[in-house]
C-alpha positions as a Markdown table, in Angstrom:
| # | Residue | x | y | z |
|---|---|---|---|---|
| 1 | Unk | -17.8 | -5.3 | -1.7 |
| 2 | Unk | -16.2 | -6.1 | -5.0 |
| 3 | Unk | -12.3 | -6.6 | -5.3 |
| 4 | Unk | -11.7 | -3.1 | -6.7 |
| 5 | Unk | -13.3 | -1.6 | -4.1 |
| 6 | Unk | -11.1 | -3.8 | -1.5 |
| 7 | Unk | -8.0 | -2.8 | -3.4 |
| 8 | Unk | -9.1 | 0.8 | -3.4 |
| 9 | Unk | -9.7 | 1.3 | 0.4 |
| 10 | Unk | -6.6 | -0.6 | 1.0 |
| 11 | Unk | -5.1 | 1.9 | -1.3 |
| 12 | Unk | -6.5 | 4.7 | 0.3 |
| 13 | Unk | -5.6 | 3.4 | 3.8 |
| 14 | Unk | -1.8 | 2.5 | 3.3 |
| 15 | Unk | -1.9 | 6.1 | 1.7 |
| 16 | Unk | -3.1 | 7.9 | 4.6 |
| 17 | Unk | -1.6 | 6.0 | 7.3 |
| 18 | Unk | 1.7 | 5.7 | 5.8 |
| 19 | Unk | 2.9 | 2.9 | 8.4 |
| 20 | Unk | 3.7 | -1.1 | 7.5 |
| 21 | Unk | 0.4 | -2.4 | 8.7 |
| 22 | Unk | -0.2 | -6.5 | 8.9 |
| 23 | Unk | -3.0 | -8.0 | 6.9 |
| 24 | Unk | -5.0 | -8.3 | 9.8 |
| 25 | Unk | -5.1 | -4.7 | 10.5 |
| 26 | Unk | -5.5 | -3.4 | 6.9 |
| 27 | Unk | -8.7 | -6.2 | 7.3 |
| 28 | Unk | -9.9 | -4.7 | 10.6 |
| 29 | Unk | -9.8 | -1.2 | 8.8 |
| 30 | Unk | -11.4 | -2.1 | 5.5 |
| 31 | Unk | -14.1 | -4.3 | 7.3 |
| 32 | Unk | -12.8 | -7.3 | 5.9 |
| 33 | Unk | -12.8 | -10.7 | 8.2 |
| 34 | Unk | -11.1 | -13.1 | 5.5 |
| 35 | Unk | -7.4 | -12.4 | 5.7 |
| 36 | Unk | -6.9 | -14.1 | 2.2 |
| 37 | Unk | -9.4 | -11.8 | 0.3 |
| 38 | Unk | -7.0 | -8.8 | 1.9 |
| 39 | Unk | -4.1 | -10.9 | 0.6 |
| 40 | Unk | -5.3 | -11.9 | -2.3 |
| 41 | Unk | -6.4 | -8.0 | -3.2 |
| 42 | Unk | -3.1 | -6.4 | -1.6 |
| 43 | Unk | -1.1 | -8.7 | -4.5 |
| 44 | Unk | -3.1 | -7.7 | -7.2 |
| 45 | Unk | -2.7 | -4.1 | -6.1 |
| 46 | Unk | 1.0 | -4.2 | -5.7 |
| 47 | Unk | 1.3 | -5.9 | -9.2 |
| 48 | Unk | -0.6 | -2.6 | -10.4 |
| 49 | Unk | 1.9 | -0.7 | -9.0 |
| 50 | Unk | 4.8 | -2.6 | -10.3 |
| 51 | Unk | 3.5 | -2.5 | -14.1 |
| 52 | Unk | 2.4 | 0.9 | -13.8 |
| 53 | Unk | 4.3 | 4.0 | -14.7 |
| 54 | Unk | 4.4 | 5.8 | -11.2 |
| 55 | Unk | 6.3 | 6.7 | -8.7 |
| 56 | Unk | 4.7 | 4.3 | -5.8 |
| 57 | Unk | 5.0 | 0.9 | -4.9 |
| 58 | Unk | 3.8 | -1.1 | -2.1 |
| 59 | Unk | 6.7 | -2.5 | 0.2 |
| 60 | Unk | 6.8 | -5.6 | 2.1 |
| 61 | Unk | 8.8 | -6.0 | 5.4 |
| 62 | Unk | 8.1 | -9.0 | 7.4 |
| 63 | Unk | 4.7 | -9.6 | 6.7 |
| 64 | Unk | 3.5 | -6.2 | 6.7 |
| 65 | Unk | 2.7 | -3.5 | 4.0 |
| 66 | Unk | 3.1 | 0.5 | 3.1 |
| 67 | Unk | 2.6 | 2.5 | 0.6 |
| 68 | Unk | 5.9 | 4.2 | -0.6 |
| 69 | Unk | 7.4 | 6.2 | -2.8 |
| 70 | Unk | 9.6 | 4.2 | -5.5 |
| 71 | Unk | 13.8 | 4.2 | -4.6 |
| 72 | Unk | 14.2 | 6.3 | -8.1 |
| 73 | Unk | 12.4 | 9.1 | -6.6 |
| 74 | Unk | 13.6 | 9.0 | -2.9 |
| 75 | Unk | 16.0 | 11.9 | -3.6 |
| 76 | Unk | 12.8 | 14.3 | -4.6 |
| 77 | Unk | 11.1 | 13.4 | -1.4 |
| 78 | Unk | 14.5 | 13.7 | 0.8 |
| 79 | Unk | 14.7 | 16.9 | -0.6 |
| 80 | Unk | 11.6 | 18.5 | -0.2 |
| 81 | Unk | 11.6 | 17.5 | 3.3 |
| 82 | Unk | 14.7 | 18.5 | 4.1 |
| 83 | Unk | 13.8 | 21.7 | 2.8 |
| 84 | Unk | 10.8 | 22.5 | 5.9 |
């Protein structure tokens, strides 16, 4: 598995579950047993998201991960769902 793939199913599994998950787990789900190839790809994706004009970012909250929107564009979400 090349590193853009890594990044991409990490991508696609902090997306869909939508939880902080620890490196280990985000390894266990992308099939991945060396803990610093997650790490190392999980950096490289978050810097993407910080140079990158989006609204996403990844988050960090002791030692685990989750996709998110951006602060900026917490009201649009807040609203929407508030809206259901």
């Amino acid at each position: 598995m090349t590193n853009t793939e890594l990044k991409h199913k990490i991508e696609a599994i902090l997306f869909t579950l939508g939880k902080f998950l620890s490196l280990e787990d985000i390894g266990k789900f992308c099939e991945v047993g060396s803990i610093g190839l997650v790490k190392e790809a999980l950096d490289e994706l978050k810097k993407e998201y910080e140079t990158s004009i989006c609204a996403l970012e990844i988050q960090e909250n002791e030692g685990k991960f989750k996709l998110n929107i951006k602060k900026e564009f917490s009201y649009l979400s807040n609203k929407l769902l508030s809206s259901k």
